[in-house]
C-alpha positions in Angstrom: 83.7 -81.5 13.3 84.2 -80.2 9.7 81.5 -78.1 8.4 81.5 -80.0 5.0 81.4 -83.5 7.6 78.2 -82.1 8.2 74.5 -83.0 5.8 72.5 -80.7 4.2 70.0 -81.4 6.2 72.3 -80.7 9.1 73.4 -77.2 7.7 69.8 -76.0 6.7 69.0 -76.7 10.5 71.6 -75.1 11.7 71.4 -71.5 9.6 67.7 -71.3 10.2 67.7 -71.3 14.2 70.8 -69.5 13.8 69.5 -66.7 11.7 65.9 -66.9 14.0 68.3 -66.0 16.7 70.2 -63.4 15.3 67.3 -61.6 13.7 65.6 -61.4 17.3 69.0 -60.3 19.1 69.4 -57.5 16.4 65.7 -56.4 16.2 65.3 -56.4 20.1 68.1 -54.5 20.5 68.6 -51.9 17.8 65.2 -51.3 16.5 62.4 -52.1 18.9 64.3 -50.0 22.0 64.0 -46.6 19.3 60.4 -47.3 18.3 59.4 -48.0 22.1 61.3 -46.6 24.3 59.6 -48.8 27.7 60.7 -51.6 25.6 60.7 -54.6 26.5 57.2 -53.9 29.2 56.9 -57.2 30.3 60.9 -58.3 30.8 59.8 -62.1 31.7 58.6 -62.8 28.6 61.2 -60.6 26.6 63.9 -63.1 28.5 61.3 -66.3 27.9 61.7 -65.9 24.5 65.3 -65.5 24.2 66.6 -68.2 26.3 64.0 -70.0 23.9 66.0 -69.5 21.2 69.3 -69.8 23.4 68.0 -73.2 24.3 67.0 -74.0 20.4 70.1 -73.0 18.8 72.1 -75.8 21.5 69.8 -78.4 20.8 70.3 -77.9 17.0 74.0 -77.9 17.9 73.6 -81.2 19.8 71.5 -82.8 17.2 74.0 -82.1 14.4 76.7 -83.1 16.2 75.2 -86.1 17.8 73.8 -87.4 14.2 76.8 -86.1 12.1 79.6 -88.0 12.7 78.8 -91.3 11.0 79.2 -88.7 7.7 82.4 -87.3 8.8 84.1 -90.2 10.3 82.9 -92.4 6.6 84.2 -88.9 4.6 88.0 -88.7 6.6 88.3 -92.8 5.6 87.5 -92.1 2.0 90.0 -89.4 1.8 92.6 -91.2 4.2 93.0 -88.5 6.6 95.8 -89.0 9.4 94.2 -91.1 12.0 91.2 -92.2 10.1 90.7 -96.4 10.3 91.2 -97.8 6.8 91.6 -101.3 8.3 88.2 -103.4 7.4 86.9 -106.0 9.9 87.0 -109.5 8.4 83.8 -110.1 6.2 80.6 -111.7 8.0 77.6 -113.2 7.1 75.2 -110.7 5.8 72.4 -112.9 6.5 73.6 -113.4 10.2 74.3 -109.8 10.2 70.4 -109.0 9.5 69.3 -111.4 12.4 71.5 -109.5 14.6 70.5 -106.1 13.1 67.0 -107.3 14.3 67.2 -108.9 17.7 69.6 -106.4 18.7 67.2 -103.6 18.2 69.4 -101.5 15.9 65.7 -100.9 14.2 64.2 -99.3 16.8 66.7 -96.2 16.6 68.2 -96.6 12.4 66.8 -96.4 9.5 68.0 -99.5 6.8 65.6 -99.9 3.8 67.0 -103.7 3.7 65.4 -104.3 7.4 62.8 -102.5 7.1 63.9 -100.5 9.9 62.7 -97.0 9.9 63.8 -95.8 13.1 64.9 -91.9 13.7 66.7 -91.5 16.9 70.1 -92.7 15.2 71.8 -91.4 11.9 69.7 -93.0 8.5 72.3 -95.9 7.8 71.2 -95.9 4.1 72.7 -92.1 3.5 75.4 -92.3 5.6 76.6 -95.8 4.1 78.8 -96.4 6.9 82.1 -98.2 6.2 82.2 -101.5 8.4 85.0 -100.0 10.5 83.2 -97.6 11.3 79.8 -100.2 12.4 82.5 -102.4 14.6 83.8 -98.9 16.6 80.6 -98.0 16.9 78.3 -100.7 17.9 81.1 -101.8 20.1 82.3 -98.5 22.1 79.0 -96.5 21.4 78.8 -92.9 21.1 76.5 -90.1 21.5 72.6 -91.7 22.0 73.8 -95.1 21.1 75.1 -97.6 23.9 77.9 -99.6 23.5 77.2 -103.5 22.8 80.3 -104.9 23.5 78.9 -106.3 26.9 75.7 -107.9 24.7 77.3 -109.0 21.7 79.9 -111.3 20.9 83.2 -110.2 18.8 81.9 -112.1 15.6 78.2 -110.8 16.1 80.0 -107.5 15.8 81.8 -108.0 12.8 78.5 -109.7 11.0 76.4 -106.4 11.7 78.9 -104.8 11.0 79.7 -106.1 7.4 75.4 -106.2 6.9 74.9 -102.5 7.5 77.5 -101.8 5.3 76.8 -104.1 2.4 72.9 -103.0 2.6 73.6 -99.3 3.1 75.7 -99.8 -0.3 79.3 -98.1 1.6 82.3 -98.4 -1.0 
């Protein structure tokens, strides 16, 4: 993944645990040790803390990575990158496409300001306006958190979600 694939929000998270980590590497090893030199006295919490921030700097890793792509993958088909899909799936109904939004839970983990969906697991649909190629791969190979519903949904239920989200999240 591209760093400029990658949100603000994404970034900010990113630099702070980043620089929370680095500022406690450098300042428990450089300066603390020549203030005190028994540093650290207890060394279970000294290495409680650090794999702490070990274990907070993957998870913002994972997070990024697990909520970015929608951006990237919508960014490399705007600029027509090698490999990116430009194809579009054939247009659906978008009022099918909302009933099938809904009753396949695609609420419970997306936010979509048409649906009234609000959900946070998944990436916000509305600001990564997804093109519908991108929906159809998704929603029927998965990725990440989100299960593939190829075995649950039909080809054409597919392709109506798929041209929904896109029409209500406003993607060019």
């Amino acid at each position: 993944m591209l760093l400029s694939g990658i949100t603000s929000l994404g970034k900010t998270v990113l630099l702070v645990v980043a620089i929370t980590f680095i500022v406690w590497a450098i300042v428990t090893a450089i300066f603390v040790p020549k203030r005190s030199p028994g540093f650290p006295r207890r060394l279970d919490a000294y290495i409680l803390v650090s794999v702490l921030l070990f274990v907070a700097q993957m998870t913002a890793v994972v997070w990024v990575t697990g909520t970015q792509e929608v951006e990237e993958a919508h960014a490399s088909e705007a600029e027509g990158e090698p490999g990116a899909t430009t194809e579009e799936p054939a247009a659906g109904s978008t009022a099918v496409g909302k009933e099938v939004f809904e009753s396949a839970g695609c609420a419970t983990c997306h936010t979509l300001a048409d649906a009234g969906a609000s959900g946070s697991v998944g990436p916000n649909l509305d600001e990564a306006k997804p093109a519908p190629a991108l929906v159809v791969e998704r929603v029927t190979n998965g990725m990440g958190a989100m299960p593939a519903f190829k075995d649950q949904l039909s080809e054409e239920q597919i392709q109506e979600v798929a041209a929904y989200v896109s029409a209500a999240a406003g993607a060019s």
